[in-house]
C-alpha positions in Angstrom: 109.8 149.5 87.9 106.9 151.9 88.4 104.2 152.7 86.1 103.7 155.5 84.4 100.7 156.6 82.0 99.4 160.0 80.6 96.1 160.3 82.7 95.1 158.8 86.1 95.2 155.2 86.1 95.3 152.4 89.0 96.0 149.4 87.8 94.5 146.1 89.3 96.0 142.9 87.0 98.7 142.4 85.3 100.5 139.9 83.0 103.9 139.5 80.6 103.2 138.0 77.1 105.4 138.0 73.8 103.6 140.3 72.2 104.9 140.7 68.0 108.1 139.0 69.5 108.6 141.6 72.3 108.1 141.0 75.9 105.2 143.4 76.7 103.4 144.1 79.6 99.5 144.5 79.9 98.2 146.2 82.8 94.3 146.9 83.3 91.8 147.6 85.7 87.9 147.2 84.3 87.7 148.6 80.7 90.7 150.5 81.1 94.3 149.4 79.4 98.2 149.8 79.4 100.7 148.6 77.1 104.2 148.7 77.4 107.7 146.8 76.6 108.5 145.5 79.5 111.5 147.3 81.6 110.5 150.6 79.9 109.1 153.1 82.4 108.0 155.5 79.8 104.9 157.4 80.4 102.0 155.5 78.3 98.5 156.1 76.5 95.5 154.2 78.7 93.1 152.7 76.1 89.8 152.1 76.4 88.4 148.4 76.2 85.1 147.2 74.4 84.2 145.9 77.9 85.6 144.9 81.1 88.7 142.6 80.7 89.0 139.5 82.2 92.4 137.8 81.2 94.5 138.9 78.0 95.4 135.6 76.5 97.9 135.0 74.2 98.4 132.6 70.9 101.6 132.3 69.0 102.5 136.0 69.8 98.7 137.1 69.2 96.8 138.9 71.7 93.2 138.5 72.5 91.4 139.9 75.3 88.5 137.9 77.2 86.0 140.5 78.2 83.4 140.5 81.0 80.2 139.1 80.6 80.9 138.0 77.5 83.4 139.2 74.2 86.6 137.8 73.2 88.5 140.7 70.7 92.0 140.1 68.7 94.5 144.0 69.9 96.1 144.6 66.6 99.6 145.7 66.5 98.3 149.3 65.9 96.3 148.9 69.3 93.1 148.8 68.1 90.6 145.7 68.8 89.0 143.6 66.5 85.5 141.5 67.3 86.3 138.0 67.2 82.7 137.2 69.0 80.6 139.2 71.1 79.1 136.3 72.4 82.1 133.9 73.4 83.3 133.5 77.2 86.3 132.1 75.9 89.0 130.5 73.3 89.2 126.9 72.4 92.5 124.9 71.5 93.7 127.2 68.4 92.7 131.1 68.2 90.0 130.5 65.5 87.8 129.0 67.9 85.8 130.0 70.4 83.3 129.0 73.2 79.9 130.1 73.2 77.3 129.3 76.5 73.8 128.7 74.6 70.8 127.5 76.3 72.8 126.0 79.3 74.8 124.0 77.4 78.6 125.3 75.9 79.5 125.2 72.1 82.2 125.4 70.4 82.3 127.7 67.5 84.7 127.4 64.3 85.3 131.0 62.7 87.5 129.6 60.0 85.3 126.7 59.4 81.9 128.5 60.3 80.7 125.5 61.8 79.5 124.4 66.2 79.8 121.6 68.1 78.0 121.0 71.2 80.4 119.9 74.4 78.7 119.3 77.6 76.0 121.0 79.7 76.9 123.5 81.8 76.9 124.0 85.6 74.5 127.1 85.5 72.4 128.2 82.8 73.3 132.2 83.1 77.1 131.6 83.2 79.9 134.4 82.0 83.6 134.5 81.3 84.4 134.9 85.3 82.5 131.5 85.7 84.1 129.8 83.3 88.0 129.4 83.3 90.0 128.2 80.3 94.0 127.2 80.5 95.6 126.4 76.9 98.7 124.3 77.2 100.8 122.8 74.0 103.6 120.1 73.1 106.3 123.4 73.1 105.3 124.6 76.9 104.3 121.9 78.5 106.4 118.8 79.8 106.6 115.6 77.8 105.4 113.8 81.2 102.6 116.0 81.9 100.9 115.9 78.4 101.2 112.0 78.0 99.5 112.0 81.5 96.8 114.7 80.4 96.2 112.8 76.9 96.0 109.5 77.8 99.6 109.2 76.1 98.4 110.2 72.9 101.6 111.4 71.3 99.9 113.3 68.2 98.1 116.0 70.3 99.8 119.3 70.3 97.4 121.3 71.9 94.6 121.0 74.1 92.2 122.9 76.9 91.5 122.8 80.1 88.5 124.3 81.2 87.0 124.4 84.7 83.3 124.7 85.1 82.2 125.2 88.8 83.3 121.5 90.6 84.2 120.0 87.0 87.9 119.8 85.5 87.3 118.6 81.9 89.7 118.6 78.5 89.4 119.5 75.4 91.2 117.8 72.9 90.2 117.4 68.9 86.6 119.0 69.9 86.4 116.4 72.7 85.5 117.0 76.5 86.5 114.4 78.8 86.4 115.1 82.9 89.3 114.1 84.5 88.5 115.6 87.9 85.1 116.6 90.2 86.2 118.8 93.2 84.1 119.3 96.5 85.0 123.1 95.8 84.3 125.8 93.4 87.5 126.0 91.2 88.2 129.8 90.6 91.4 129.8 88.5 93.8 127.8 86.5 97.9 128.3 87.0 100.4 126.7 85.5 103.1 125.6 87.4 107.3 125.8 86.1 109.7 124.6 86.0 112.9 124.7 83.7 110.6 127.1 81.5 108.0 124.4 81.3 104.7 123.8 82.6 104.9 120.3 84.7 101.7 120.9 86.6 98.6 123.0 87.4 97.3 124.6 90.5 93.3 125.2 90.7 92.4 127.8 92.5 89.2 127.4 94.3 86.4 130.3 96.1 88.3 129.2 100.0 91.7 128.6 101.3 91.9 125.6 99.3 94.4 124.5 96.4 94.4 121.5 94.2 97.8 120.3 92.6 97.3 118.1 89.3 100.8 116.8 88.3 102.0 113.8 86.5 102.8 110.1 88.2 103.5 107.2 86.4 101.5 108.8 83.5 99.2 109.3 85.4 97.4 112.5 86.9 97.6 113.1 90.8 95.2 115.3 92.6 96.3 116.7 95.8 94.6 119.3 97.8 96.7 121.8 99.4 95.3 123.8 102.9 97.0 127.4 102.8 96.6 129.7 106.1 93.9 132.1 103.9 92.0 132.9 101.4 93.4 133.0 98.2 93.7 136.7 96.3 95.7 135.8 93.3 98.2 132.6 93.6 101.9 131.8 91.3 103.9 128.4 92.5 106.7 126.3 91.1 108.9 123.8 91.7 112.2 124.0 93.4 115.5 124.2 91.5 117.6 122.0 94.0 114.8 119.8 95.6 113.0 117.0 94.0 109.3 117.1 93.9 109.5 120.5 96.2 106.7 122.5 95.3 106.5 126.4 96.5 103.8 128.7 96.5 103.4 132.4 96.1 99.9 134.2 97.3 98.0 137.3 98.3 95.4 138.2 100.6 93.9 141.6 101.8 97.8 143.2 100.4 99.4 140.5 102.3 102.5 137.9 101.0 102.7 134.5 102.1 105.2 131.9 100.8 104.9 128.3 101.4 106.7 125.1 100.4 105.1 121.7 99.9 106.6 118.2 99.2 104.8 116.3 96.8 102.4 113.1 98.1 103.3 114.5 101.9 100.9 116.2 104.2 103.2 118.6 105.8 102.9 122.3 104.5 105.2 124.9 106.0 104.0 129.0 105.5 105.3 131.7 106.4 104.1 135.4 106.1 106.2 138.0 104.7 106.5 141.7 105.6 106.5 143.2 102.4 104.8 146.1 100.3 101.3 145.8 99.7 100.8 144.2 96.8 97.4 143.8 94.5 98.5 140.5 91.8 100.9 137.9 91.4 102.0 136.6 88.1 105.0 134.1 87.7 107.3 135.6 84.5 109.6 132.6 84.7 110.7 129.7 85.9 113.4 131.7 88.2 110.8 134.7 89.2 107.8 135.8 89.9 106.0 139.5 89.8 104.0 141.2 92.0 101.5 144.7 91.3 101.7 146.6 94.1 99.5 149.3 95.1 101.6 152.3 94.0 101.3 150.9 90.5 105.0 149.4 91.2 106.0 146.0 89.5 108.5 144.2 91.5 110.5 141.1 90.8 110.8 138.2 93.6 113.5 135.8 92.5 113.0 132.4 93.0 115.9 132.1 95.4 114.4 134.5 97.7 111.6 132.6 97.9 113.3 129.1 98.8 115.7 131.0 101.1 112.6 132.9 103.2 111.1 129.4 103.2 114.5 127.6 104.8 113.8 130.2 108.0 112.1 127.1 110.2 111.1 130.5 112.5 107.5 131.8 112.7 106.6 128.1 110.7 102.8 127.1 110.3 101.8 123.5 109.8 98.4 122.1 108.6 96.9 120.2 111.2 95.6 117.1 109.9 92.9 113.7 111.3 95.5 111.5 111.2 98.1 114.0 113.5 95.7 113.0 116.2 96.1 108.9 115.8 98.0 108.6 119.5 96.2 111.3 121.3 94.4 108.7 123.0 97.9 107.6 124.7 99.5 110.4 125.1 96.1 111.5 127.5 96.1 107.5 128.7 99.9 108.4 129.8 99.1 112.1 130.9 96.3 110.4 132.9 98.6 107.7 134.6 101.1 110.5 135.7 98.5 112.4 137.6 97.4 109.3 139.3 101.0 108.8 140.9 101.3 112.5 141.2 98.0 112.6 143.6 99.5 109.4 145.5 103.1 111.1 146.0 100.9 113.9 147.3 98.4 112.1 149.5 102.2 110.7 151.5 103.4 114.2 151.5 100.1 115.3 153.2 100.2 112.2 156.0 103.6 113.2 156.6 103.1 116.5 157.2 99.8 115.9 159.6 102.7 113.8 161.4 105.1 116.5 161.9 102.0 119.0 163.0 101.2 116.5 165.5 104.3 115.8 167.0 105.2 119.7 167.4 101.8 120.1 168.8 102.1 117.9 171.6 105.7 119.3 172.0 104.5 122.7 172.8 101.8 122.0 175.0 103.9 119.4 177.1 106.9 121.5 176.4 109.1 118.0 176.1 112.4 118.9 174.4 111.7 116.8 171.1 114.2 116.2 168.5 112.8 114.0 165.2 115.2 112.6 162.4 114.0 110.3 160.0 116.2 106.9 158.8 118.2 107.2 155.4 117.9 103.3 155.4 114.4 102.7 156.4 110.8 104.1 156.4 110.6 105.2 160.3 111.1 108.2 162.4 113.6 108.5 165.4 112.3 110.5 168.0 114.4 111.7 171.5 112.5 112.9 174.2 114.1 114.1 177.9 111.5 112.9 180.3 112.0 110.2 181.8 107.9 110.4 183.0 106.1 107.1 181.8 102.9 109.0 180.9 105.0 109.7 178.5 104.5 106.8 176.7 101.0 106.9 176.9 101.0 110.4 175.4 102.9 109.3 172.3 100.6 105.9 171.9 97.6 108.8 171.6 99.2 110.5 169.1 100.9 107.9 166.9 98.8 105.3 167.4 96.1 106.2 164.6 94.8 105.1 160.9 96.0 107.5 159.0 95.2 106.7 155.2 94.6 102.9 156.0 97.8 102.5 157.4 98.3 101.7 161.2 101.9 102.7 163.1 103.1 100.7 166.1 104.9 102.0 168.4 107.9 100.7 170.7 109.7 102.3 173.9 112.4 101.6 175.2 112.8 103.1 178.7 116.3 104.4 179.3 117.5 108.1 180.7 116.9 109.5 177.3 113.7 107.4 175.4 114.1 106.6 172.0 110.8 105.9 170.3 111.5 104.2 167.1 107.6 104.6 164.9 107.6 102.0 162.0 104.5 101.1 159.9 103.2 97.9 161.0 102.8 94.9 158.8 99.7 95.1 156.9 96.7 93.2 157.8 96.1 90.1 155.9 
């Protein structure tokens, strides 16, 4: 489905939200805006914004955008925007509140109740909306499983945040912050993860080419951190329809699509990249398909089963290399270093051997003695037949074969008939 409005417009994000009970898409770039039903290509009216948008969050079919620095506003049904506050970076767990960064620490501000409660102190004093990151998740969304895990199996909550700030991962539940997680990296994004049209997990998204899964164990939360090939543009994953605890991913850098497939509590990732159009955001619509922006303002749906069947292709596979990969590489070289030891003996006897051969042809040709050598099948000596019947002969061939070659000493024993057969046997080693 391309996208069509009444004056230029290039379109960088995108997302799907029930907007009035109509699945509408919102599609903006800076301060500039598009809405339409969703599946209608109809040529439509670019709005202006109050400021640059950074996410267009929905509650219970309302619409609320989160502006850059600061500014959270309430779109109307007649597509006009409404101040909630000018101040705010960001909506707590129900729409009438907001938070509000004041002198380095965060509050949160009650419109209905006109009243603030201080939450924690915040990882930079000058923070904004793109600092901060804010996920709202609820009973009807969100797994049983998952929300027992994130509440500490506190059945009565029905909805709470989850709000990233820098390395922190903290909640708020009943205007309380609790940190469930520090991270080593910057964490970028929150994305819920499907599955069966709920949320079982979430992916952070951190400032490198790292990924965090937080999913339910046990209720319990389990933090795994995920290595992907690249950087991260924008990022969608779910779980598998057919495989347990299969997680796949979806994600974008520089125009390019990569899929990948990870097993839950196992190292192993597999990625692959895919030649595709050139896209500019992901956004998962369901739990059976994902869509993707691309540059000629084109919206493009990527089922699930595409995904999973791309990611059964074993060919062009990537695989994380990881410390403990590396356990036996001290026998595998021990081994690799044995071999090369018997290799350099084998060659030492092919090289004595030979200097035998060179020897024998040489005194061959310069006594022109018809020679003919053969070595035993059932022992370790040579067999050679020489004409002459001259006993300087023997003398000549005690020269040559009687020698130290590589510490090992050759006897030598004639037996004088019409034709001499000189048998030349290694002698028994010295004791």
């Amino acid at each position: 489905m391309y996208i069509n409005t009444n004056t230029h417009f290039l379109p960088k994000n995108f997302i799907v939200h029930t907007f009035y009970g109509e699945r509408t898409c919102f599609c903006w770039n800076q301060n500039e805006l598009i809405i339409f039903p969703y599946g209608n290509n109809d040529s439509v009216e670019v709005l202006i914004a109050p400021a640059p948008i950074k996410i267009v969050q929905c509650f219970d079919g309302r619409i609320f955008l989160i502006c850059i620095p600061r500014g959270v506003y309430k779109l109307s049904r007649d597509r006009e925007f409404a101040v909630l506050s000018k101040s705010a970076i960001g909506i707590g767990t129900v729409f009438y509140e907001v938070l509000i960064p004041r002198n380095g620490y965060l509050y949160l501000d009650n419109k209905q109740k006109m009243s603030n409660k201080l939450l924690f102190k915040l990882s930079s004093k000058e923070i904004n909306s793109n600092q901060l990151c804010v996920h709202l998740l609820n009973v009807e969304t969100t797994t049983e499983c998952f929300m027992k895990a994130l509440t500490n199996n506190y059945s009565t909550v029905e909805n709470l945040c989850i709000i990233a700030d820098g390395q922190k991962l903290l909640t708020l539940i009943n205007e309380t912050v609790q940190i469930i997680h520090s991270s080593i990296y910057s964490i970028r994004d929150v994305i819920p993860v499907w599955k069966n049209n709920k949320i079982v997990a979430l992916l952070l998204a951190t400032t490198t080419n790292v990924v965090v899964i937080m999913h339910p164990k046990d209720d319990t939360l389990i933090f795994e951190t995920i290595y992907l090939k690249t950087e991260i543009q924008a990022i969608c994953a779910g779980f598998s329809q057919s495989l347990d605890d299969m997680l796949w991913i979806v994600y974008l850098y520089e125009s390019q699509l990569y899929y990948a497939k990870k097993q839950l509590l196992v190292d192993d990732i597999h990625q692959i990249r895919i030649q595709d159009k050139s896209f500019v955001c992901l956004h998962t619509y369901d739990s059976k398909m994902i869509l993707g922006l691309t540059q000629d303002k084109q919206l493009v749906e990527i089922s699930i089963n595409t995904i999973e069947r791309n990611l059964s292709i074993e060919n062009d596979t990537f695989i994380n290399l990881h410390s403990n990969m590396l356990e036996t590489a001290t026998v595998i070289m021990e081994k690799i270093y044995k071999g090369t030891q018997e290799l350099q003996v084998l060659n030492e006897t092919l090289t004595t051997e030979t200097d035998k051969l060179k020897r024998i042809n040489l005194y061959a040709h310069k006594d022109k003695n018809p020679l003919r050598l053969s070595r035993s099948t059932n022992h370790s000596w040579y067999l050679l037949m020489v004409t002459d019947e001259d006993d300087s002969t023997d003398e000549a061939f005690r020269d040559i074969f009687k020698t130290d070659n590589s510490l090992r000493e050759f006897s030598i024993h004639v037996n004088k008939q019409t034709s001499k057969r000189i048998e030349i046997a290694p002698a028994k080693p010295k004791i």
